[in-house]
N, C-alpha and C positions, 0 to 999 in steps of 0.2 A: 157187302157193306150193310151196316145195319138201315135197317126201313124209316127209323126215324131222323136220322142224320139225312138221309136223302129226302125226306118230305121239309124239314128243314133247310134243306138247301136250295129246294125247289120255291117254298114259300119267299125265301130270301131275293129270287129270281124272278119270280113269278109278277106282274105287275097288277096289280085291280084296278087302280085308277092311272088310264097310261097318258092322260091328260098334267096331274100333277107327280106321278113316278112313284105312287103309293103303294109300296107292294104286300102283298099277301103277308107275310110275315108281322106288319106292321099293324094291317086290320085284324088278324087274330091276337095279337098281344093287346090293344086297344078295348077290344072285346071281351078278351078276359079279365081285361082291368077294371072292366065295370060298364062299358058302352054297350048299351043294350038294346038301343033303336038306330034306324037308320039315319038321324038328324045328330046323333051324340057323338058315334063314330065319323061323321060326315065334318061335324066340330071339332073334333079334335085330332082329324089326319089330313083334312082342308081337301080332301076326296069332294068330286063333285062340285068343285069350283074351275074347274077349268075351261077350256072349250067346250066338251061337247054338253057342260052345264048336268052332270050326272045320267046321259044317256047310258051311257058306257058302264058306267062301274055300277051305280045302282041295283041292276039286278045279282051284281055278284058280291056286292056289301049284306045282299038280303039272303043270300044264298050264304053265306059265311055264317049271320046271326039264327040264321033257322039251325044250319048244323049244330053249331055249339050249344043252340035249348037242347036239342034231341040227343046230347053227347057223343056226338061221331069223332070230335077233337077236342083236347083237354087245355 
């Protein structure tokens, strides 16, 4: 299977914020639409509003936006 189809599918799977069910796929499409800090993407995927109040997902919202400067994902 191709490698992207399965990181795609995994993104689609994968959850970042498992508080509001925000998955991967969703913060990189957000991201590349133009969300560029952790309070933009945080606005407009409602990440970091849930219980644990952005413990959880936080560092992996900042882990998503470091990759994409450094173009590890397009």
């Amino acid at each position: 299977m191709d490698e992207n189809l399965n990181q795609d599918i995994l993104d689609k799977l994968t959850k970042v914020c498992i508080c509001t069910g925000v998955p991967r796929s969703t913060m990189k499409r957000v991201i590349r639409e133009g969300a560029d800090t952790l309070e933009k993407v945080q606005k407009v995927t409602g990440a970091g509003s849930g219980g644990c109040s952005g413990n959880r997902c936080t560092p992996k919202i900042l882990q998503l936006l470091e990759e994409y400067k450094n173009g590890e994902w397009e």
